[in-house]
TIRO-115279 format. One record per residue: z, x, y of N, C-alpha, C, CB in turn. Coordinates in steps of 0.05 Angstrom, whole numbers, plus 5000, padded with zeros to 4 digits. Glycine has a CB too. Example, Ala and Ser with C-alpha at 12.3 -4.5 7.8 and 13.67 -1.06 7.14 Angstrom:
515652644886515652464910515652644934518152264911514252574955514352734979515752585001511452824988
***
This chain:
551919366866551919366836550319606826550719106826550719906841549720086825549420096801550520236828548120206782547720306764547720056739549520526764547719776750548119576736545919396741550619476739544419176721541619056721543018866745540218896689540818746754541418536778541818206755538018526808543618116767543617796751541417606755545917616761540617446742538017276756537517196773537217116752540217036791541016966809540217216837543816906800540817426830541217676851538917726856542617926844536117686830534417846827532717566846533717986794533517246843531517046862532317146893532316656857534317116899535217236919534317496937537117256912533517636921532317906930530017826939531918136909528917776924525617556930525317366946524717386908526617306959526717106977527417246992528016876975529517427002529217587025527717717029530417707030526317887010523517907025521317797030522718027021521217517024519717367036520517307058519117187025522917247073523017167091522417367115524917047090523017607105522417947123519617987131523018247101517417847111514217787113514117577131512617687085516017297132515717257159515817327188516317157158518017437183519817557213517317757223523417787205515817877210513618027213511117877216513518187191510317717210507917547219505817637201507117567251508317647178505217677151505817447142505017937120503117277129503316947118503817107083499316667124506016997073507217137046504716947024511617047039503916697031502416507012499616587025503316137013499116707035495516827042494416557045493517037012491416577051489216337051486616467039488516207083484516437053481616487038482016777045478316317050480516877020479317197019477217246995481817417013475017257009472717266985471917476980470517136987472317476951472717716937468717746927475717656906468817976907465818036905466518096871464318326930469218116869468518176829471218046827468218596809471917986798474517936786475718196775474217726763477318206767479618476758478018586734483518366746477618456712477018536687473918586695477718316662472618376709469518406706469118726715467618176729469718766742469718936754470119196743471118876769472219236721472419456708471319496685474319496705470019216674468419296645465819336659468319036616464019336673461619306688462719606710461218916703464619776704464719976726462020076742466020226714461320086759460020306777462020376812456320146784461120716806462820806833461520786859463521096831463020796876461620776905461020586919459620856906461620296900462220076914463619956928462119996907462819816952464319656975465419396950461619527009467419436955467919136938470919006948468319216899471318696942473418586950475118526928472818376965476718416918477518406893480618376891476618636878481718096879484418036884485617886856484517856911488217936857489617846827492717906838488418086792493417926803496917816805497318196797498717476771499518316815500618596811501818596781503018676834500518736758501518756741504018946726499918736737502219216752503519436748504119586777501819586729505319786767506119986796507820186791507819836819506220386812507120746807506420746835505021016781509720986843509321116868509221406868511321036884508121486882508121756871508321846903505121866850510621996916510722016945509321926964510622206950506821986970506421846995503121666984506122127026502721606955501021496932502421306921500121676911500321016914501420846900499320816890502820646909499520796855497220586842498020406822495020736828497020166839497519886821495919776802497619666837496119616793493619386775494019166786493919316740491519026795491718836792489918656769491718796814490118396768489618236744489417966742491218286728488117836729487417516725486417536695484717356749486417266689485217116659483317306650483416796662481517546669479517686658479917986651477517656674482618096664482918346653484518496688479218496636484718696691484918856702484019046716485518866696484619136746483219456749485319526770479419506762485819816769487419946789486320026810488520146780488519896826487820076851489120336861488119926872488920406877489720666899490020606917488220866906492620726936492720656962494120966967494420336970493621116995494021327012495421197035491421477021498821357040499721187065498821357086503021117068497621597083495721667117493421497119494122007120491621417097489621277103490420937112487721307078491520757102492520567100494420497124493420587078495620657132497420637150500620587141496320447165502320547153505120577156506320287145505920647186506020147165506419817156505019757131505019597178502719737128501119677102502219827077498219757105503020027078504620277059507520217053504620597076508420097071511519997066510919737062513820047091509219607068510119187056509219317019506118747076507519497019506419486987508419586976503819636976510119796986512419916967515719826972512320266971515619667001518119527008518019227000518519557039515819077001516718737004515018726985516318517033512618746969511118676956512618736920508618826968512618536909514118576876511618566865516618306861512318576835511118566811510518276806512918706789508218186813508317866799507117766824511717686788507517856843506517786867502917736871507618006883502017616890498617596888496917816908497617256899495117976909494918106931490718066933496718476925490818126954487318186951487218446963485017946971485318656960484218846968481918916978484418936955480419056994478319127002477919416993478219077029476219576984476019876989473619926966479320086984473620126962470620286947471820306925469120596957470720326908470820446867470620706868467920336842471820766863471821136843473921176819473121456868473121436804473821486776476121636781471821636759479021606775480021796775480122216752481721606775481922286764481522446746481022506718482622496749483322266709483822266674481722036676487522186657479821946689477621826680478221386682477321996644480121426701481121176705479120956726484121236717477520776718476020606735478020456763474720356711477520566788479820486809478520336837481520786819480520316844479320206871481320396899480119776872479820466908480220706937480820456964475920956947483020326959483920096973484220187003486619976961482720007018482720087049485019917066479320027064484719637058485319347071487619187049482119147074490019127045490618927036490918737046491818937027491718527035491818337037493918097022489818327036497217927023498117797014497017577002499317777025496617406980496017206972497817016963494617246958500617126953501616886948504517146945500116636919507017086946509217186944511417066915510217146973511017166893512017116869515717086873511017386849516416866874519616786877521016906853520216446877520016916825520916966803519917156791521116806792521917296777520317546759518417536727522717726751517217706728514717576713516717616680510817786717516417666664517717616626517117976631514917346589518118046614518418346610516018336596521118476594513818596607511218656611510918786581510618836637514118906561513518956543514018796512514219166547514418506518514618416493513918146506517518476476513318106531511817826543514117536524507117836528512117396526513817116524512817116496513016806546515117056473516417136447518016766437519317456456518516726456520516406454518916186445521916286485517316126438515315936424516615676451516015866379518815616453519015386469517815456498522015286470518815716509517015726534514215776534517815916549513415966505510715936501508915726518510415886475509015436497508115326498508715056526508115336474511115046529512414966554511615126581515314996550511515306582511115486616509115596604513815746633506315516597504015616590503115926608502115366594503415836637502316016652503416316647502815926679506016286633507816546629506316586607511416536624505916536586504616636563501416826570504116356544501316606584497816746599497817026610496616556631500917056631500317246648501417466624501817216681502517496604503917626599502717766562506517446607502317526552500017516525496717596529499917186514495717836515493217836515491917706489492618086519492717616474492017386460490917176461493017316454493217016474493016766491490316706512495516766510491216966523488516996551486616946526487817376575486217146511483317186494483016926486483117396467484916816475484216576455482916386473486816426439484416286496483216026514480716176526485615876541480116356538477616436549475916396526477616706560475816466499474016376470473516116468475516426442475415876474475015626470473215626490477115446470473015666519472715596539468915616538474615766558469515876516467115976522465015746488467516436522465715786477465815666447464815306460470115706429465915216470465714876475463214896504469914686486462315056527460315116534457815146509461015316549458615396495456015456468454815286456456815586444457715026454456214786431455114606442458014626412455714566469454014346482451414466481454714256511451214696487448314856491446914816473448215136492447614876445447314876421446114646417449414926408447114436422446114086414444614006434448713846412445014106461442914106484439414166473443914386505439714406464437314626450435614466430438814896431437314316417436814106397435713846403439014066383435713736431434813526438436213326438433113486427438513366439442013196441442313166470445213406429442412916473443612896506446412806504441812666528448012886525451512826525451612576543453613106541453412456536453612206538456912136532451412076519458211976563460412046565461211516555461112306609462911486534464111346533466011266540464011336523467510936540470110916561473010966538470210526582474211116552477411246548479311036529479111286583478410806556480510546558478510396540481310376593480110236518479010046501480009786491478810166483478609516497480609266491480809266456479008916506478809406441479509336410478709716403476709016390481309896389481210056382480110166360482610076386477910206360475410256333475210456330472610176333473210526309472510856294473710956278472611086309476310916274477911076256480010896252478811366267481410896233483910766220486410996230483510726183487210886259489611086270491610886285488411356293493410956284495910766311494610886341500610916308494110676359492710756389495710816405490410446407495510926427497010866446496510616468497111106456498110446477498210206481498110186518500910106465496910046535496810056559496209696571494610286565497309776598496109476605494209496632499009236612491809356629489909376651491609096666486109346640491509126692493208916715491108716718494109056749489308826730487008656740485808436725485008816745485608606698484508346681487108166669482508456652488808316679491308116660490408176623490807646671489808446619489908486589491208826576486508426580491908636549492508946540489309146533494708926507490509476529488309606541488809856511488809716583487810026505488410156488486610536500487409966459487910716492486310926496485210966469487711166508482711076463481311106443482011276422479511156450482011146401482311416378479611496373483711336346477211376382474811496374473211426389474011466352470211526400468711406411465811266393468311586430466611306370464411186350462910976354465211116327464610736349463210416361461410446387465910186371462810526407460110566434458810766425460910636468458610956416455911126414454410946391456511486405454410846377453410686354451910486372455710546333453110356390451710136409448910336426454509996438449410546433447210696450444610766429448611016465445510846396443410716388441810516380443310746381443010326382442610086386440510026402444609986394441410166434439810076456437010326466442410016482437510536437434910676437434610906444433510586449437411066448439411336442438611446418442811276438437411656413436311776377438012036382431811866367438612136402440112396390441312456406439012626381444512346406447112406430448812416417448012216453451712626434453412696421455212646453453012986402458012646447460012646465462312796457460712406471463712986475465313266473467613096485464013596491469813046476471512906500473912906484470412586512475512766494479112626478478912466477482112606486480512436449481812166428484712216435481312186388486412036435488711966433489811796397488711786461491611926388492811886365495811776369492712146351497411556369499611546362501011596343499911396365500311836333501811866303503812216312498411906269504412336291506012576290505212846300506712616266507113026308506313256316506713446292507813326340505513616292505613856273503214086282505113736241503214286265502614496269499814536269503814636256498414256256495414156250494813886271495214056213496713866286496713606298498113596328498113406278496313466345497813406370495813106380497713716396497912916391496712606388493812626411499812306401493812766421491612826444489513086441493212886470486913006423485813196422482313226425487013276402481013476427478913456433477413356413478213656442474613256413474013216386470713126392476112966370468613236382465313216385464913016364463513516379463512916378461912666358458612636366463512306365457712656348454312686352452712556331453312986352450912356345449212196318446112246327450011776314444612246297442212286302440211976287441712616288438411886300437211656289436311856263434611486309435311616249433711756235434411886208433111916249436311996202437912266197439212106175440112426225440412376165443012206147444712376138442212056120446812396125449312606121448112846116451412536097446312946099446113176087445013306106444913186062443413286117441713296146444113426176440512886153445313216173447713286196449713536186449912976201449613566153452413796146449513996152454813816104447314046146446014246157446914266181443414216157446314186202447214146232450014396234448513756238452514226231454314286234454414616213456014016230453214656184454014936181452115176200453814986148449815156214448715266226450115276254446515176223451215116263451815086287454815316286452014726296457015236261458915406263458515696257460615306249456415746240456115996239454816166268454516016214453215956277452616096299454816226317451215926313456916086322459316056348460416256326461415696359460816236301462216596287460516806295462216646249458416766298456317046287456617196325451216896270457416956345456416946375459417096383455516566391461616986369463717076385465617176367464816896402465417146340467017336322466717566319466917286302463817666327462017866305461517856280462818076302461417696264460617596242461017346221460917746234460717316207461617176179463717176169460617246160464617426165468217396169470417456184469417486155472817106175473817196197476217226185473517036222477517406204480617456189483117316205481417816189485317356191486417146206489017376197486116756195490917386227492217656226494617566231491417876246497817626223500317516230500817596256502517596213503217586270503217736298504417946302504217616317504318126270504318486270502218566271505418656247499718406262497518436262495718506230497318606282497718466211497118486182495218226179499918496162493518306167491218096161491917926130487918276158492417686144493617446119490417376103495217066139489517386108487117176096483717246113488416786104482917226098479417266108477417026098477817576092476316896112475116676113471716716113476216536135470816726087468416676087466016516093468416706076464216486112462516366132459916386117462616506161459416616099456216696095455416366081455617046068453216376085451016086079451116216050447116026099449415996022450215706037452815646035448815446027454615446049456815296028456815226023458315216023459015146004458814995976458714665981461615085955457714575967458314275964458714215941456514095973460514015941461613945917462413635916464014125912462313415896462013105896465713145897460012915864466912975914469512765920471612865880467512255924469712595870470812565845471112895823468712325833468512975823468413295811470913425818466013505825471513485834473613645849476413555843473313635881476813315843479513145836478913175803479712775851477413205785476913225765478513485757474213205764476713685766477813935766480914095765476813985782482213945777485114035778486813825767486014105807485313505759487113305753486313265719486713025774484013345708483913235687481313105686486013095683479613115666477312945661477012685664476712975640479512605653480212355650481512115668481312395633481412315694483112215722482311925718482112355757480511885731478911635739479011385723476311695741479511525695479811285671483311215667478411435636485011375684488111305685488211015696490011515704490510905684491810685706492410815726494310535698494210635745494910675768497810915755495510345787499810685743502310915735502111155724504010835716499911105711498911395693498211615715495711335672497711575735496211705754498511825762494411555775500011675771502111705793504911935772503411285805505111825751505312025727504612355726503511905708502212285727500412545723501212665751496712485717501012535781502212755797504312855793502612705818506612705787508812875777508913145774509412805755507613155747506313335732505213595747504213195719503513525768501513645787503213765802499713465802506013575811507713735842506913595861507014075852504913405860504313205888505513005884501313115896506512965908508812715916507212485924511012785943508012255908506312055908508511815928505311975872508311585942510311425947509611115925510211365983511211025919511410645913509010595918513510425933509410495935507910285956503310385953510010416001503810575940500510775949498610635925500711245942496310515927494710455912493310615905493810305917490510555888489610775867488610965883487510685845487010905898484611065918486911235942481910765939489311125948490711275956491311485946492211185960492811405924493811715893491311925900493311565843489911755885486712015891486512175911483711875898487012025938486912235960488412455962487312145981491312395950494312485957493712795939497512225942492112725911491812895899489113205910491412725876487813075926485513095940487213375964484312725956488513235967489913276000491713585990492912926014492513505971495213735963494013955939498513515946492113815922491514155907487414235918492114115853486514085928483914215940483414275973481714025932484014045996484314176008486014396024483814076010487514246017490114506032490314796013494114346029488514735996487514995980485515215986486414905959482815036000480415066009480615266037479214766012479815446036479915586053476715646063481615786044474815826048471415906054470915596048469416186028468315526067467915196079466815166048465315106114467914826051466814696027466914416036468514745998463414336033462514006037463513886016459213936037465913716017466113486004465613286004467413456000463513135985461412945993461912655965457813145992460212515978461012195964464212095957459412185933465212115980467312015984467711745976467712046007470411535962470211375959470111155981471511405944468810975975468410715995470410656015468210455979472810525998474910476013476110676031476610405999476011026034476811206056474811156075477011516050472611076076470211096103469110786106466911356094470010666115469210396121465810396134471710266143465710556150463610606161460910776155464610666177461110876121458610936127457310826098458311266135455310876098452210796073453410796049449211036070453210596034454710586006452310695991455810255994452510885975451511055955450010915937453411185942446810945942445510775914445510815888443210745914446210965880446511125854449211065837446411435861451710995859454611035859455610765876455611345873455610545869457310375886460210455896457710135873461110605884464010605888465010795908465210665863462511005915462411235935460711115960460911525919461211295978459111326004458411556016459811206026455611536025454811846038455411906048453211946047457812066048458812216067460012576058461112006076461212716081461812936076463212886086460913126076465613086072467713306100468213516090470913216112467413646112468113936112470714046119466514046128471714246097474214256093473914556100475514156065475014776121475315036124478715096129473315126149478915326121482315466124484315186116483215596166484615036106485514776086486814536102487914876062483814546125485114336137481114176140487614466173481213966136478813796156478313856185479613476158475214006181474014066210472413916217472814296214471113756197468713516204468013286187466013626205468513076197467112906170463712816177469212556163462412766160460112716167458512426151458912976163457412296167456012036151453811916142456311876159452311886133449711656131451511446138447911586099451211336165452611106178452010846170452211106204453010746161452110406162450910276178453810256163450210166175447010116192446209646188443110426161448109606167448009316156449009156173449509266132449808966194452208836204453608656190451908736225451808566166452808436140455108536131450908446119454008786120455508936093458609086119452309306070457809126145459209216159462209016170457209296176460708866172463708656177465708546151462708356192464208556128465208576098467708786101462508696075467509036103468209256103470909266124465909406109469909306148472209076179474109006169471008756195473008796164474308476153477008586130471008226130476008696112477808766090479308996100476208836064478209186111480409356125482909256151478509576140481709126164483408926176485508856166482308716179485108696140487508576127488908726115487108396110488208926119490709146107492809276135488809486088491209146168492909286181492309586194494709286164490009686183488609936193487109926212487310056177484509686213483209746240482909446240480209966244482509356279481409136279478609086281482509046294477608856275475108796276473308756309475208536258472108956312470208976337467808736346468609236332468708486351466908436350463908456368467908286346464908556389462108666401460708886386462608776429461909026378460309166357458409016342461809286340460208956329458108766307455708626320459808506291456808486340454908296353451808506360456708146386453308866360450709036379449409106353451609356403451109166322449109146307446808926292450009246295447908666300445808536296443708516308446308366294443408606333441408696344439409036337442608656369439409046321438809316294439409516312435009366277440709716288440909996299440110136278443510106310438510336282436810526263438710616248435310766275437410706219439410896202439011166222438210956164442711286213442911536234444611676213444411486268444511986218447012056209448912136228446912246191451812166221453612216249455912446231455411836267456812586259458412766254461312736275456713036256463412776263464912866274466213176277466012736268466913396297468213536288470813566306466813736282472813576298475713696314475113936330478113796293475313996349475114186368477514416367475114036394479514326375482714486361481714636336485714226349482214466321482114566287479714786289481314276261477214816297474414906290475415156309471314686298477315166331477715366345479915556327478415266373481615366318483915526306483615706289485415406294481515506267479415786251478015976258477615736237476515976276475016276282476316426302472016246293478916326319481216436326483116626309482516236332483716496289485616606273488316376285486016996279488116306299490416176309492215986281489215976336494316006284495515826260497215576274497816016239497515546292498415286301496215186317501115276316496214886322494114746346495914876377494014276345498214876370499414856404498315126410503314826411497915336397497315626402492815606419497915846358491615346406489315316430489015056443486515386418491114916443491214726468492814856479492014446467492114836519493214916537496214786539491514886557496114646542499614446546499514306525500114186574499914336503501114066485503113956489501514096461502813656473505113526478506913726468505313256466510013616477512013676469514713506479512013916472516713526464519613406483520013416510522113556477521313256518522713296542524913536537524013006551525113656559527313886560529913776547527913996592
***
């Protein structure tokens, strides 16, 4: 098939014969141990020459130049080229690298560092070595993986092929280390709760459903770990947080995947205003640590900058009702229910039948402030009925201390003066219950009657808090595998 591309078919095929040619030769095509002394990228951002070094990755690139070859190799951390001489190297070693060895393939190397001419950081390769033999060809090196379905489906292709991607998950990676540190530093100990749950508490969400055998019961994965960390203060826990997954039975979207990370941290003692200190120090830090600053921009994938997100202290806080005031009318609060539902009309927010008052409010909440809200803004004294769980407002019966913090117009944290009553707390339960939203815990209850200090507590989304100082615009773009369809 001169002068014509090979079919996919032709091109697995090719690849497999020369793997099998690495057998017939008594080279192992899948390698075993070889311990290396740097990674690809480390190695070349940290250059010094004259070093003995070992060093192995995936062939990214390749040039022959008569009786000269220089490759790259590469992993999650970057790259460095090597050099190879077929007088120095030898004959066999010189032909598996330019006869059997492809692009995509794994290799390790041995040899010294030096600069090339045009000033290129290299490796003066003495020894190779096979690590693994690539069956398939890697995505075209100049427009990488583009298909959003394989994106996110064949992750590893995006990785090898996106420097984005790489950047972005190595940021989380690095970002969710920082914050434990961060709350470590602070006198927070981590503290791991159970997954599996017989009564699904913390949050008003649909669980995913399971059956434990042994006990002969149904079993639930957690939408939250709230209720047990609430018990550890109980038992004399003043300042722990847990970094882990919740499971959501609800919808996918571009702000949403039913499985996600999510920090929760309570402090005795404490109380909401206290904790949104916390959390805006803590995020500016992880901007100031890995953004380079306060602002962050958020770029399309020409790289035109959509939007810039302001971080500088303080942010704003602003009361629940004020804010719904502001875009609805002075007089919101004094509407009937129809009047309300009326007035969205009016607004462009879609209201349903079935939505009671404190619902409307939110809906209005939801569609012209946050999804508006971009530079962070504490929205605080939330009404009663959205937070079952925290301190009813002495000033305001109708509100509770609470915040959430709203950045790029999505919720990154809510925060509480927790309830602390088991009285006023099973009141609350009890009535939410009968609507069908959460069931009533009773071991909980039973652990707050045994007193648990006033605390304040935080939640923040992990995804979301990454997506923002990412720039990222979907969740699936910083979870590694999200859900998705079956093929």
């Amino acid at each position: 098939m001169q002068g014509q591309e090979h079919s996919e078919s032709e091109l697995l095929q090719i690849r497999r014969d020369k793997l099998n040619t690495m057998v017939a030769r008594g080279i192992d095509p899948f390698g075993g141990r070889f311990d290396t002394t740097h990674q690809p990228g480390a190695l070349r951002r940290d250059f010094q020459p004259d070093l003995e070094v070992k060093v192995a990755g995936r062939v990214t690139a390749r040039r022959t130049m008569g009786k000269a070859v220089f490759f790259d190799l590469s992993d999650i951390t970057g790259r460095i080229q090597c050099y190879v001489n077929k007088k120095e190297i030898g004959d066999e070693a010189f032909e598996l690298l330019t006869e059997l060895v492809d692009i995509g393939d794994w290799l390790g190397v041995s040899g010294k560092t030096f600069v090339t001419k045009t000033g290129e950081p290299s490796v003066h390769t003495e020894t190779l070595q096979v690590m693994s033999k690539a069956l398939r060809p890697l995505p075209d090196k100049w427009h990488g993986v583009t298909d959003r379905e394989i994106k996110y489906r064949q992750r590893y292709l995006d990785l090898i092929s996106n420097e984005r991607s790489r950047d972005t998950f190595v940021q989380r990676s690095l970002m969710v280390a920082e914050i434990r540190r961060f709350l470590q530093d602070r006198g927070f100990l981590e503290v791991e709760t159970p997954m599996m749950q017989d009564v699904p508490g913390g949050a008003a969400a649909t669980p995913f459903e399971t059956f434990f055998k042994a006990l002969n019961m149904a079993m639930y994965l957690r939408i939250a770990p709230e209720l047990f960390l609430k018990r550890l203060l109980v038992g004399g826990f003043t300042k722990i947080f847990e970094l882990n997954r919740n499971f959501r039975n609800e919808g996918l979207s571009r702000r949403h995947n039913p499985e996600f990370t999510m920090l929760e941290a309570y402090w005795a003692f404490s109380d909401f205003e206290q904790m949104a200190d916390l959390v805006e120090s803590m995020v500016c830090h992880l901007a100031e640590k890995f953004c380079g600053g306060l602002l962050i921009e958020h770029k399309d994938d020409e790289g035109n900058v959509t939007r810039t997100i302001n971080l500088q202290r303080p942010w704003r806080r602003a009361p629940y009702k004020e804010l719904i005031k502001g875009v609805a009318g002075e007089g919101w609060f004094e509407l009937s229910l129809e009047d309300k539902k009326a007035k969205c009309a009016e607004l462009g927010v879609e209201v349903s039948a079935g939505m009671v008052d404190y619902e409307v409010s939110q809906q209005v909440f939801e569609k012209l402030i946050e999804e508006k809200s971009f530079d962070p803004l504490f929205v605080t004294h939330v009404p009663a009925e959205l937070v079952p769980l925290a301190k009813q407002n002495k000033a305001d019966g109708s509100v509770v201390d609470v915040y959430e913090l709203v950045i790029n117009g999505q919720e990154i944290s809510p925060g509480y003066s927790e309830l602390n009553d088991p009285i006023v707390q099973r009141e609350r339960l009890e009535h939410q219950a009968g609507e069908e939203t959460q069931k009533v815990d009773e071991e909980f209850l039973l652990a707050l009657e045994y007193g648990m200090p006033s605390a304040g507590g935080i939640g923040i989304g992990i995804d979301r808090l990454v997506m923002m100082l990412t720039g990222a615009e979907s969740i699936r773009d910083v979870v590694l595998f999200p859900q998705l369809k079956k093929r």
